[in-house]
C-alpha positions in Angstrom: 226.1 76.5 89.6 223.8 73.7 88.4 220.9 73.0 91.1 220.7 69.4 92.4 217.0 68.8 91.1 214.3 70.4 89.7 210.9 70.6 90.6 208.0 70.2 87.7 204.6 70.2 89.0 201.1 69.6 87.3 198.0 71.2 88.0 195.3 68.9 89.5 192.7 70.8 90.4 191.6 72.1 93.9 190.1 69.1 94.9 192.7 66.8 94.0 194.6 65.4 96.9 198.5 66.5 98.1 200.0 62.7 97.9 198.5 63.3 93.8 200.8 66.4 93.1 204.1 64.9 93.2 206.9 66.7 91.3 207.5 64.8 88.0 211.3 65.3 88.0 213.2 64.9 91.2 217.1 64.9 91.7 217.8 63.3 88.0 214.7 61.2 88.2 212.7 61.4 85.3 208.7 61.1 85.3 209.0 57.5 83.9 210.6 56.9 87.5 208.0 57.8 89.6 204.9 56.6 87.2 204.9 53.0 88.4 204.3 54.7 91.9 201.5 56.7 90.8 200.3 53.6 88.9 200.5 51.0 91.8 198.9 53.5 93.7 195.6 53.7 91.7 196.1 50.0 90.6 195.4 49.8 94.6 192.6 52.2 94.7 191.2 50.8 92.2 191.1 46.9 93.4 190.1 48.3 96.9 186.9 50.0 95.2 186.1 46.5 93.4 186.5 44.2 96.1 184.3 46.7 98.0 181.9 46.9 94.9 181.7 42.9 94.6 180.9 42.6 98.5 177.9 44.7 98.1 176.5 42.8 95.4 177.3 39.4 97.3 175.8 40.8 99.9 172.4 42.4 98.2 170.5 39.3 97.4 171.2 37.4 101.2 169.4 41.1 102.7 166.8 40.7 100.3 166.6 36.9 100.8 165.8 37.0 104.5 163.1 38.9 104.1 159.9 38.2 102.4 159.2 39.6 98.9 155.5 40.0 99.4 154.0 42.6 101.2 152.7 40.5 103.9 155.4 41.2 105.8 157.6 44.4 106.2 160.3 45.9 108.3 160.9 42.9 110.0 157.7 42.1 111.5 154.2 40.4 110.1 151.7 43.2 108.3 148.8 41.2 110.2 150.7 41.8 113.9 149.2 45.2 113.6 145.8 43.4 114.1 146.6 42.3 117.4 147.5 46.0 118.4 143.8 47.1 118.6 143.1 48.9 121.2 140.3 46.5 123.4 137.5 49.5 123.4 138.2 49.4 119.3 137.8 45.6 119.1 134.7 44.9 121.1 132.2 47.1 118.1 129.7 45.7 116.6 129.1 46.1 112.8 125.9 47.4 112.5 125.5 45.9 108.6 126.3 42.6 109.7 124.5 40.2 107.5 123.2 42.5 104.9 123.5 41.6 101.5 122.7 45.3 100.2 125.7 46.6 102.3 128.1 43.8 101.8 127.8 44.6 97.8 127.7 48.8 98.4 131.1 47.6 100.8 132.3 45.0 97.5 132.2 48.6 95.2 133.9 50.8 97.5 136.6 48.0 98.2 137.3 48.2 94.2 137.1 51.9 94.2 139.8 52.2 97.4 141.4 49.4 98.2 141.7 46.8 95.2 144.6 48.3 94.0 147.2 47.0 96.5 144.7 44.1 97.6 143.9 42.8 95.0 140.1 42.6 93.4 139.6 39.5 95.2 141.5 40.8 98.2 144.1 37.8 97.5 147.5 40.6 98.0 149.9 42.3 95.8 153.2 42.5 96.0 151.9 46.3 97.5 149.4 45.0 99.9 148.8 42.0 102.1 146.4 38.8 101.5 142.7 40.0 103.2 141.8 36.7 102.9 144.3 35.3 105.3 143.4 33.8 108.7 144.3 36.5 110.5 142.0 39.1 108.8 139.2 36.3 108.6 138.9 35.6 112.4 139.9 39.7 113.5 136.5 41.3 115.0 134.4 43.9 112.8 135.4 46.3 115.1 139.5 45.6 114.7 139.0 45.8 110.8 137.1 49.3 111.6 140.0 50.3 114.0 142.1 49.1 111.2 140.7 50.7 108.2 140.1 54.0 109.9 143.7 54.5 111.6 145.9 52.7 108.7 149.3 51.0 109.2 151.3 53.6 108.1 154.4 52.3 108.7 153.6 49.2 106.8 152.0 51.0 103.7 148.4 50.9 104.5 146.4 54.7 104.4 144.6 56.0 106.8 140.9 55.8 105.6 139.2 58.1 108.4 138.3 60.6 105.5 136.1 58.3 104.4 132.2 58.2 106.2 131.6 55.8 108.9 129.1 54.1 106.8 131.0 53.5 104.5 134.1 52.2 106.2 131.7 49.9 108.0 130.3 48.5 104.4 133.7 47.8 103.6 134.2 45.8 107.0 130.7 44.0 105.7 132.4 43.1 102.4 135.7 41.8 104.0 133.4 39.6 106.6 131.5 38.3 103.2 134.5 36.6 101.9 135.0 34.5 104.9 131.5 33.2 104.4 132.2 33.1 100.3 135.7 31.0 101.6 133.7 28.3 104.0 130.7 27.4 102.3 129.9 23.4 101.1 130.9 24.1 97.6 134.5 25.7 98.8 134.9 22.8 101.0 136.7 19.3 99.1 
């Protein structure tokens, strides 16, 4: 007695799904029969992934559009918002190197040693650190800049610099307030 069909399977692998291990031979069929099944299949699969693939990368430069490519602002918000986050006991300190020129240029070395890097050596930005000479920096209080400088915007890239002395972190304020005065000066001014 002849059986109706025969069953011929192949070995995929543990991982490979059930609708993939089909019997190659079914009732007379031969495995020619049941290819163009198999191949429409990951024809399908195969479009699916590259319409899927092509939306991303449509969609990757409009994300990247919206937002701006300079550090200046980051998760959706202005870098120089944090300034306006001071706490009011913070922003009311005086600097107490205000005006001297020995300090402003001991403030002008430790900005290159710590800070030039993602402000620039002018303080003019990178693409890793926001434009000190900005408005908002230039007309935020010594004692913002300190609150600043010493707590960080973490979430926007910018350390914490409490490790470094108060002295110094107020010499660096000193600097910062010297460009404003470099900025506004006759010669500056068309």
């Amino acid at each position: 007695m002849k059986m109706p069909f025969t069953l011929q399977f192949v070995w995929r692998g543990p991982s490979c799904p059930r609708s993939m291990q089909r019997p190659l031979k079914r009732a007379g069929k031969s495995a020619r029969a049941t290819l163009p099944l198999r191949l429409r299949r990951l024809t399908r699969l195969l479009t699916t992934c590259a319409v899927a693939f092509i939306v991303f990368l449509a969609s990757t430069p409009l994300v990247f559009s919206q937002s701006n490519n300079t550090a200046a602002q980051t998760h959706g918000q202005s870098v120089y918002a944090a300034l306006s986050k001071v706490p009011m006991a913070a922003r009311v300190r005086k600097n107490p190197f205000e005006g001297n020129a020995r300090e402003t240029a001991a403030g002008g070395k430790l900005f290159e040693q710590h800070c030039a890097d993602c402000h620039g050596k002018k303080a003019g930005g990178t693409r890793h650190g926001p434009s000190l000479l900005r408005e908002e920096v230039q007309q935020a209080t010594p004692g913002s800049l300190f609150w600043i400088l010493t707590n960080g915007v973490v979430w926007h890239g910018m350390p914490v610099w409490s490790k470094l002395p108060e002295p110094e972190r107020w010499q660096i304020v000193t600097f910062l307030q010297s460009l404003n005065a470099h900025a506004t000066t006759p010669a500056n001014v068309p």
